[in-house]
KEKE-3310 file (N, C-alpha, C; in steps of 0.2 Angstrom, whole numbers, plus 5000, padded with zeros to 4 digits):
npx = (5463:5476:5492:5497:5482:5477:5486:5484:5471:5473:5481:5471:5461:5469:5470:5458:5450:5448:5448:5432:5426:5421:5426:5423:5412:5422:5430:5419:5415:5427:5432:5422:5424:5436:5431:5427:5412:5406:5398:5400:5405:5421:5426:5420:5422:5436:5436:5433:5444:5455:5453:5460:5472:5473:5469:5478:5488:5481:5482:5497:5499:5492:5496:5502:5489:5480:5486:5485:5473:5467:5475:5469:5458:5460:5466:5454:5446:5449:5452:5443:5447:5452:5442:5437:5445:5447:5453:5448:5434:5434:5436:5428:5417:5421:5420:5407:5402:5403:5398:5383:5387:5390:5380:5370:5376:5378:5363:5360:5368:5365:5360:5367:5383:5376:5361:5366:5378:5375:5380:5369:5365:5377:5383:5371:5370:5384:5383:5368:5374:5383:5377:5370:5383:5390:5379:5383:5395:5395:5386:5394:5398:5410:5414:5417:5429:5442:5440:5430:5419:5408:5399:5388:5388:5398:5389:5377:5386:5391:5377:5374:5387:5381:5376:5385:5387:5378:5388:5397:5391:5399:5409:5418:5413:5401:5405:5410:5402:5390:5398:5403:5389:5385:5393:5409:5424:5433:5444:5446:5434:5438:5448:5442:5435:5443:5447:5434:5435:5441:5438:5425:5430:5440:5435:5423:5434:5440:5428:5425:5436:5436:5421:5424:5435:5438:5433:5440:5454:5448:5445:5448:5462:5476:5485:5485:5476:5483:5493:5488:5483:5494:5501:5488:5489:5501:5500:5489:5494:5498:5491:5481:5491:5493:5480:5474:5483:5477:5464:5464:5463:5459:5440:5428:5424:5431:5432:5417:5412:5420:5415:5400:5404:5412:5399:5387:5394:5398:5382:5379:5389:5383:5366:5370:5374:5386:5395:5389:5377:5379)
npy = (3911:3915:3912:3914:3914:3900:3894:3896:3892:3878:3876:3880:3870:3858:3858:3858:3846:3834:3840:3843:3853:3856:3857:3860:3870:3880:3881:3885:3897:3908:3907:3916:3927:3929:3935:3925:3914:3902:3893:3891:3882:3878:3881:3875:3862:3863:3863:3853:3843:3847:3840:3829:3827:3829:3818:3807:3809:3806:3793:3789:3791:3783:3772:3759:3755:3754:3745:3732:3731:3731:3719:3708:3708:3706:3694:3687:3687:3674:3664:3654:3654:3663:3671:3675:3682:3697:3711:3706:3706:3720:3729:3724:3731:3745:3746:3744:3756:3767:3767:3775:3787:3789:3787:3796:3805:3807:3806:3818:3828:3841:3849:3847:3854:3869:3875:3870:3877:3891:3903:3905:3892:3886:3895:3891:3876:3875:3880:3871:3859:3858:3859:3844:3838:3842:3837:3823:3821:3822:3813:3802:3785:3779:3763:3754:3749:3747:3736:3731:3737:3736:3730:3735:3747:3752:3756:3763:3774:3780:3781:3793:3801:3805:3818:3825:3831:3843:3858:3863:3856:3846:3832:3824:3827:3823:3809:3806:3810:3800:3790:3791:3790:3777:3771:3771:3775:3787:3787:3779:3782:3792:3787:3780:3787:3794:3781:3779:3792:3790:3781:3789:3805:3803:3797:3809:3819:3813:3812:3824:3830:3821:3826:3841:3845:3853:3866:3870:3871:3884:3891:3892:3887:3875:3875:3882:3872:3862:3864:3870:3856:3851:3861:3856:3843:3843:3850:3844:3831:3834:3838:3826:3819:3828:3827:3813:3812:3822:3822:3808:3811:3823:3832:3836:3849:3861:3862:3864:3873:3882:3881:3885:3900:3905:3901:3910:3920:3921:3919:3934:3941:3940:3942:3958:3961:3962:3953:3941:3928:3919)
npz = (5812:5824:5827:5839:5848:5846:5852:5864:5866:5864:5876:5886:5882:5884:5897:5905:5897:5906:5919:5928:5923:5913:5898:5885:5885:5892:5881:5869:5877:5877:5862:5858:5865:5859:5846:5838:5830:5839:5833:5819:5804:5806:5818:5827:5822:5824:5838:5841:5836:5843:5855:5854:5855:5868:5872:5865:5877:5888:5883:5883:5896:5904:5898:5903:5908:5899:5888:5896:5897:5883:5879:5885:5880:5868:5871:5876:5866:5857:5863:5874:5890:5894:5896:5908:5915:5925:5918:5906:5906:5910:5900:5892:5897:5897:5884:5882:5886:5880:5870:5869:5871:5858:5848:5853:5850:5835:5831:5835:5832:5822:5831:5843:5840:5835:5840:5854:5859:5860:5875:5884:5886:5889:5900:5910:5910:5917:5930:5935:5931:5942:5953:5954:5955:5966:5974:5972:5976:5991:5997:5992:5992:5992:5993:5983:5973:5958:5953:5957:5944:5936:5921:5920:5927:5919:5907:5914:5917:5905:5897:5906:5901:5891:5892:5893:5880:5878:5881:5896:5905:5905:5901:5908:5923:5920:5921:5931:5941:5941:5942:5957:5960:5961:5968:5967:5972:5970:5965:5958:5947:5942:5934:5926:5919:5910:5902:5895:5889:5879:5866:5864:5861:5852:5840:5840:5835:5824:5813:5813:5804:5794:5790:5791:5783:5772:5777:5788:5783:5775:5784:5801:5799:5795:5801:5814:5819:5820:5831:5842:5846:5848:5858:5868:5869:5876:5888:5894:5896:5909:5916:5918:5926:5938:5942:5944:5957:5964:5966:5975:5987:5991:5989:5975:5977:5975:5962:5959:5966:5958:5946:5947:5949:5936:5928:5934:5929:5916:5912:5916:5907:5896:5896:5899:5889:5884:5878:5865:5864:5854)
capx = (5465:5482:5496:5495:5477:5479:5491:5481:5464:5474:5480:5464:5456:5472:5468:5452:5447:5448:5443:5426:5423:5418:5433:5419:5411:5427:5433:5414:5416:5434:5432:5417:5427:5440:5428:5424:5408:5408:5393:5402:5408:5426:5428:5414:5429:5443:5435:5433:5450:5463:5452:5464:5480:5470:5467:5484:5492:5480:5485:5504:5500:5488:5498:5499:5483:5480:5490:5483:5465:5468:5479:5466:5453:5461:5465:5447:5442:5452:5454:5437:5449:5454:5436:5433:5449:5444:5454:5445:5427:5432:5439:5422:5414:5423:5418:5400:5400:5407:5394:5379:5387:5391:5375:5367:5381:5378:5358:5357:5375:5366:5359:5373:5386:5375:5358:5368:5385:5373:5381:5362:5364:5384:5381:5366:5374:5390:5379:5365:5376:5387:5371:5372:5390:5388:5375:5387:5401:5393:5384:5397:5401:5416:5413:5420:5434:5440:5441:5423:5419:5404:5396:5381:5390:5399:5382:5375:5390:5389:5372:5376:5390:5378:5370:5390:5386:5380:5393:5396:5388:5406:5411:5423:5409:5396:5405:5413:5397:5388:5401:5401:5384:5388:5397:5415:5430:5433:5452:5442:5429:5442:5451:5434:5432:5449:5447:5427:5436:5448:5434:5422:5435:5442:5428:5420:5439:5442:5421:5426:5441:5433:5418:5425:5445:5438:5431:5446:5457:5447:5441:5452:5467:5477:5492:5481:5474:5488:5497:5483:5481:5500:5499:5481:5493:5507:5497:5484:5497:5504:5482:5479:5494:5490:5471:5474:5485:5474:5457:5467:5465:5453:5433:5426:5422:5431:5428:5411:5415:5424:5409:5397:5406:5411:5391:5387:5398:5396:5378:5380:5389:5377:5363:5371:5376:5393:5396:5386:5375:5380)
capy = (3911:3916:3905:3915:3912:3891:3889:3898:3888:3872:3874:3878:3862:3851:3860:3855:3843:3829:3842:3842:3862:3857:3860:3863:3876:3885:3883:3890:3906:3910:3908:3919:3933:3932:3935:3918:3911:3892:3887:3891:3875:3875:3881:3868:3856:3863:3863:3845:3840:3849:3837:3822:3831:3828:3810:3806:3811:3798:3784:3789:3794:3777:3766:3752:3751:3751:3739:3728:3730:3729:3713:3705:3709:3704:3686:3683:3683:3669:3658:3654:3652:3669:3675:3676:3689:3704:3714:3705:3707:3727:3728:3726:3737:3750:3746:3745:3763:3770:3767:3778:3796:3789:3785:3801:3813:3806:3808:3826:3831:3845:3852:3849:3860:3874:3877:3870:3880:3896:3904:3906:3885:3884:3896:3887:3870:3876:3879:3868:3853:3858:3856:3837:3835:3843:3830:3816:3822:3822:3806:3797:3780:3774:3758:3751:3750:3747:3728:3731:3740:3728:3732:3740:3753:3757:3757:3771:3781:3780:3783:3800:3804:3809:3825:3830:3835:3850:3862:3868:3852:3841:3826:3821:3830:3817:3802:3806:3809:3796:3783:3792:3788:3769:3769:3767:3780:3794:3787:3774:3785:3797:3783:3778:3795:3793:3776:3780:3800:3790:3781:3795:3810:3800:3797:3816:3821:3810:3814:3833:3829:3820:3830:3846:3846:3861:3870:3870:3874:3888:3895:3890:3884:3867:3875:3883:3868:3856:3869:3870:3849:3848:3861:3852:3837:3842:3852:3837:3829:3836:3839:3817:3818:3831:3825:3806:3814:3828:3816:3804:3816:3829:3831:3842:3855:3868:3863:3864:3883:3886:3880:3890:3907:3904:3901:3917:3927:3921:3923:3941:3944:3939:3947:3963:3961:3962:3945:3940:3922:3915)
capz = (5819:5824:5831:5848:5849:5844:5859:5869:5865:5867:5883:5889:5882:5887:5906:5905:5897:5910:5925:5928:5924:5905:5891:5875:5889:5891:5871:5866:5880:5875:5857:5857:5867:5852:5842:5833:5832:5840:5830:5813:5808:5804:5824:5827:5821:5829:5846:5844:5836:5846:5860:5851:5858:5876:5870:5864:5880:5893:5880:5885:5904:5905:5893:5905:5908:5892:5885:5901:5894:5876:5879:5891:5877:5864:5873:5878:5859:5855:5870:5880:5896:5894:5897:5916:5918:5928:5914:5900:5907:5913:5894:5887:5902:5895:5878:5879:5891:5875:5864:5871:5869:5849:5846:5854:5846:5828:5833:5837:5829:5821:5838:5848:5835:5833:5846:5861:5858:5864:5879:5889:5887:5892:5908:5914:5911:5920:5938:5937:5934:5946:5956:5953:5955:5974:5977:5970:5980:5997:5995:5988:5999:5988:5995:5978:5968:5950:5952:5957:5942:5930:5912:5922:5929:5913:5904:5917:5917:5898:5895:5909:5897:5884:5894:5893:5871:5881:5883:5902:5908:5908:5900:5915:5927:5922:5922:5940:5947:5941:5946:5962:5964:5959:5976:5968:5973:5968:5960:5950:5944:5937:5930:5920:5913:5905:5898:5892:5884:5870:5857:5862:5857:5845:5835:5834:5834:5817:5812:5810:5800:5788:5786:5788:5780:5768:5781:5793:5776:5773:5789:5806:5795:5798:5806:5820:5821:5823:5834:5846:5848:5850:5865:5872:5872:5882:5895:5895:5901:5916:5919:5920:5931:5943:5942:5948:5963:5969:5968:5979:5995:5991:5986:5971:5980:5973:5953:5960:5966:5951:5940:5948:5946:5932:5925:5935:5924:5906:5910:5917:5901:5890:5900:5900:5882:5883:5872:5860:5866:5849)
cpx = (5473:5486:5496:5489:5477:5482:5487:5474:5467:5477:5476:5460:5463:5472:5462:5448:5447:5444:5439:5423:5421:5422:5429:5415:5415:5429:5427:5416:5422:5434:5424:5419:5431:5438:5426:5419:5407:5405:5393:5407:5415:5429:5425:5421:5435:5441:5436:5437:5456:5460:5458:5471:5479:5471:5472:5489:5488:5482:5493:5501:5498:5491:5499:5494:5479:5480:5487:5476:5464:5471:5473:5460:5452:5462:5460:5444:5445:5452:5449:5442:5450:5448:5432:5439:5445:5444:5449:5437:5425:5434:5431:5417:5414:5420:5410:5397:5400:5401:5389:5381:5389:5386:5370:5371:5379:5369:5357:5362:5373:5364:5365:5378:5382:5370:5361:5374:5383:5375:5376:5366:5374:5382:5376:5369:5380:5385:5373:5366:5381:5383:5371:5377:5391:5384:5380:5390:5398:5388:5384:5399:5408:5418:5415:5424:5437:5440:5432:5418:5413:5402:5391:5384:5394:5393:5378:5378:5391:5385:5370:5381:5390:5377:5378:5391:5382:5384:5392:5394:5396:5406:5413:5417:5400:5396:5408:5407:5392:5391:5402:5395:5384:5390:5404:5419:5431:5441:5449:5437:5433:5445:5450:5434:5437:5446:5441:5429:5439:5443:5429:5425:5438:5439:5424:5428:5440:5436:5423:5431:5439:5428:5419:5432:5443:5436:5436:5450:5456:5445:5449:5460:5472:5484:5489:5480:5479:5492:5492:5482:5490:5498:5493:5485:5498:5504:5491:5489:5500:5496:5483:5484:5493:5481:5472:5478:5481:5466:5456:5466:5459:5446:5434:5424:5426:5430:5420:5410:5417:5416:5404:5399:5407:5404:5390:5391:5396:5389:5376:5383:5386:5370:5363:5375:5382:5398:5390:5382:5376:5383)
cpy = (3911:3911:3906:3914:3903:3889:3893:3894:3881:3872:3877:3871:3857:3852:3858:3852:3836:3834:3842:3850:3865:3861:3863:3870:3881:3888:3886:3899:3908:3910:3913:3925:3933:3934:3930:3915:3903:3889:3889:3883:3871:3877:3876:3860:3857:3864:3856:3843:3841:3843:3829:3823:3827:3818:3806:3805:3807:3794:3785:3790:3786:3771:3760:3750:3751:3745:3734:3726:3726:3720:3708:3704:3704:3695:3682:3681:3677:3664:3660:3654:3657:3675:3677:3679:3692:3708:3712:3707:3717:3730:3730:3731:3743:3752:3746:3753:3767:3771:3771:3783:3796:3789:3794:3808:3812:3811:3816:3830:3840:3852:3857:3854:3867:3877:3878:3876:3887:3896:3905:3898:3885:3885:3894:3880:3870:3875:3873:3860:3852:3855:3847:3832:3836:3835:3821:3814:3822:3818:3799:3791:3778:3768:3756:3753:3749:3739:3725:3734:3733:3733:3735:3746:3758:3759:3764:3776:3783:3785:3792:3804:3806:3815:3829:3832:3841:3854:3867:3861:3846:3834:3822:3823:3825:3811:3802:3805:3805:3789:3785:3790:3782:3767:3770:3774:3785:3791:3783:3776:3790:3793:3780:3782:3795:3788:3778:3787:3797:3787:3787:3802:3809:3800:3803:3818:3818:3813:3820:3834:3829:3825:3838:3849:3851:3866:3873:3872:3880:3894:3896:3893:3878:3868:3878:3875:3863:3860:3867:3862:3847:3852:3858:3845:3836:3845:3846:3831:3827:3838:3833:3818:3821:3829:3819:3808:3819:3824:3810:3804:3821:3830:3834:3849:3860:3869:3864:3871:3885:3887:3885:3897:3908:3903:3906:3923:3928:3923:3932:3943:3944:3943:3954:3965:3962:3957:3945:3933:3917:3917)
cpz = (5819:5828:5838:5852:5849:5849:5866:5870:5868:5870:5887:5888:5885:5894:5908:5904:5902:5917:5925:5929:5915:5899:5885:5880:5889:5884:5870:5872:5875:5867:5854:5858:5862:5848:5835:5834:5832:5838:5821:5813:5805:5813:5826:5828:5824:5835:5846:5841:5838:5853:5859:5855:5867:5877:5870:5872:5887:5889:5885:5893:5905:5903:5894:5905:5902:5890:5890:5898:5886:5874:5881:5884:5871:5863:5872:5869:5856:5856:5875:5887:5899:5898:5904:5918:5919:5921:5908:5900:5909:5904:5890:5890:5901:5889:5878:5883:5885:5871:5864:5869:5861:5847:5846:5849:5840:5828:5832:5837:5826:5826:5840:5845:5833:5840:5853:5864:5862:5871:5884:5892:5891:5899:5914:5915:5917:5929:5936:5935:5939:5954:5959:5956:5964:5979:5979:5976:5987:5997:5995:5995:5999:5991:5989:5973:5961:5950:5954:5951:5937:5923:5917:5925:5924:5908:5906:5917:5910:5895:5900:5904:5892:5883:5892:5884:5875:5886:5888:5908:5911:5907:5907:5922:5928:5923:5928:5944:5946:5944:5954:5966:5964:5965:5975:5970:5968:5963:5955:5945:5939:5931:5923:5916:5910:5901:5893:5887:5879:5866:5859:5859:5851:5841:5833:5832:5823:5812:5808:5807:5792:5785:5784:5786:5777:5773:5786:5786:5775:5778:5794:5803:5800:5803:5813:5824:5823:5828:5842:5850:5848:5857:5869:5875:5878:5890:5897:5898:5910:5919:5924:5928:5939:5946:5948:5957:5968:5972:5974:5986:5996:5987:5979:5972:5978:5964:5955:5961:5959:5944:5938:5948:5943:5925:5927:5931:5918:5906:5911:5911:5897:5892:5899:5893:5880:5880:5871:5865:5860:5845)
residu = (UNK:UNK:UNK:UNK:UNK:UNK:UNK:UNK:UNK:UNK:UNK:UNK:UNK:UNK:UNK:UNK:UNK:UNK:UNK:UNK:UNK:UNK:UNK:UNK:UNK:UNK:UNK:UNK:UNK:UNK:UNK:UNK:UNK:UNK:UNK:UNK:UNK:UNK:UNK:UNK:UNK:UNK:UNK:UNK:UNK:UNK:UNK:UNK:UNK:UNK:UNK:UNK:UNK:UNK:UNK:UNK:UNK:UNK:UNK:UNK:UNK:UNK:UNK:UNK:UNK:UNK:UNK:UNK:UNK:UNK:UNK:UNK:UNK:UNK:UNK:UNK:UNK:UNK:UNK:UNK:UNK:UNK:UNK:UNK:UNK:UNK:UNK:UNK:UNK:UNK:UNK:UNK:UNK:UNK:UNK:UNK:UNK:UNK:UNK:UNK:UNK:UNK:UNK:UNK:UNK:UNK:UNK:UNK:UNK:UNK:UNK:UNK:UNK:UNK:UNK:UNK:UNK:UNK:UNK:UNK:UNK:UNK:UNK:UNK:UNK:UNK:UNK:UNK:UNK:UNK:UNK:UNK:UNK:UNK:UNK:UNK:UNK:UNK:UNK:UNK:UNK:UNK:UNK:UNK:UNK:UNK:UNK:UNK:UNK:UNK:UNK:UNK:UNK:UNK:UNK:UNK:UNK:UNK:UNK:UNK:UNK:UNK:UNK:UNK:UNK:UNK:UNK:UNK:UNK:UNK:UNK:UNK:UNK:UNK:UNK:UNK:UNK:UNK:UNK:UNK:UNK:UNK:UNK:UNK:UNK:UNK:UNK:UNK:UNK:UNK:UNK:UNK:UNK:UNK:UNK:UNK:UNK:UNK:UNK:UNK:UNK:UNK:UNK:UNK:UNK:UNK:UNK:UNK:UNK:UNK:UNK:UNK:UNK:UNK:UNK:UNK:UNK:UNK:UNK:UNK:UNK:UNK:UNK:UNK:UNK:UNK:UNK:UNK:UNK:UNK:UNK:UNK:UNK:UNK:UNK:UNK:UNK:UNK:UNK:UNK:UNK:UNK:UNK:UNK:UNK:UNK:UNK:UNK:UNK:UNK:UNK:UNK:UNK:UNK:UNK:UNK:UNK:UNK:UNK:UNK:UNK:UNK:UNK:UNK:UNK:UNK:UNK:UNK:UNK:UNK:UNK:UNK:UNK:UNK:UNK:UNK:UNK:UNK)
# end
């Protein structure tokens, strides 16, 4: 891969991974159209370690709340007094949402990186979750906010942030619209979907390091690749930012547009053969 393709890949994924219009959906189209195949597994690992660049850049956007959590969390294990904080008890809320998309990813790891990566599955994912996401959005009550936030709502949004291992379906797109349905706001739902994205991206991010360093060495190569997670970082940046302010004021309705023509296209291309489906 070239270094004009790398910085082009990673500000796609740092533009999208937090919108709700599926980042591994876009990186599989786009790295299909360059002619790479996304279910080879040294791109396999560079789709999901430029996502680290994305990751890197909510710790720094979030870093208070951060540090508020982590602190809070850190307290409660020491000091029983500590343990009936908001922070301390939203701290673990976060931490046990987290734990269902590792469990499932490990699971069906070999799936998700080769069957699913199929553009048939991207373009259908891309409309028939947007399907969902419509329902959420016009439904929603946001009768609660993040100080109402408990372990059972991170649990469900969670165990919804598994369906997003298919690509097109939307990390950030199932954990909105399930906290959507929970009742909570739309600014606290997005909020979630940040904290719930750092050990889940983290974790395949690191994952495809380890297993695949010679594959990326021999395939990708490591300067694409850090190239690619340094821009994912800075335009993931200036995304988080844009995001919490546009959410503030306005539905999903046009990621939901987007979604949907977007899926009508990729599969029109494939359909008409004009890309490959794998």
């Amino acid at each position: 891969m070239n270094i004009l393709e790398a910085v082009f890949l990673g500000a796609v994924e740092g533009l999208t991974e937090f919108l709700p219009i599926s980042s591994t959906g876009h990186l599989t189209i786009l790295e299909s159209l360059l002619g790479h195949s996304p279910d080879d597994p040294d791109i396999t690992a560079f789709t999901a370690i430029i996502q680290v660049g994305a990751v890197l850049a909510t710790l720094l956007f979030l870093r208070a709340d951060f540090q508020r959590l982590i602190g809070a969390w850190l307290r409660g294990l020491v000091r029983r007094e500590e343990r009936e904080a908001l922070d301390y008890r939203q701290a673990w809320a976060v931490i046990l949402g987290a734990i269902p998309i590792g469990i499932i990813g490990l699971l069906f790891k070999d799936q998700i990186e080769t069957t699913l990566r199929n553009l048939w599955f991207v373009g259908s994912a891309l409309i028939l979750w947007s399907g969902v996401m419509f329902y959420a959005d016009r439904t929603a009550t946001q009768s609660r906010n993040e100080k109402d936030v408990t372990w059972k709502d991170t649990l469900i949004i969670g165990l919804v942030q598994c369906l997003a291992l298919i690509p097109g379906v939307s990390r950030s797109g199932a954990t909105m619209s399930a906290g959507l349905l929970r009742g909570l706001d739309r600014v606290t739902v997005t909020k979630l979907s940040f904290f719930l994205s750092v050990p889940a991206l983290t974790a395949a991010g690191a994952l495809q390091i380890v297993d695949e360093f010679d594959a990326i060495s021999k395939g990708v190569g490591w300067p694409a690749t850090i190239t690619a997670t340094a821009v994912s970082f800075g335009v993931a940046y200036v995304a988080v930012a844009w995001l919490l302010k546009f959410v503030a004021k306005h539905s999903y309705t046009v990621f939901i547009g987007y979604r949907v023509v977007l899926g009508v296209v990729v599969l029109g291309l494939v359909a008409t053969g004009a890309v490959a489906a794998s």
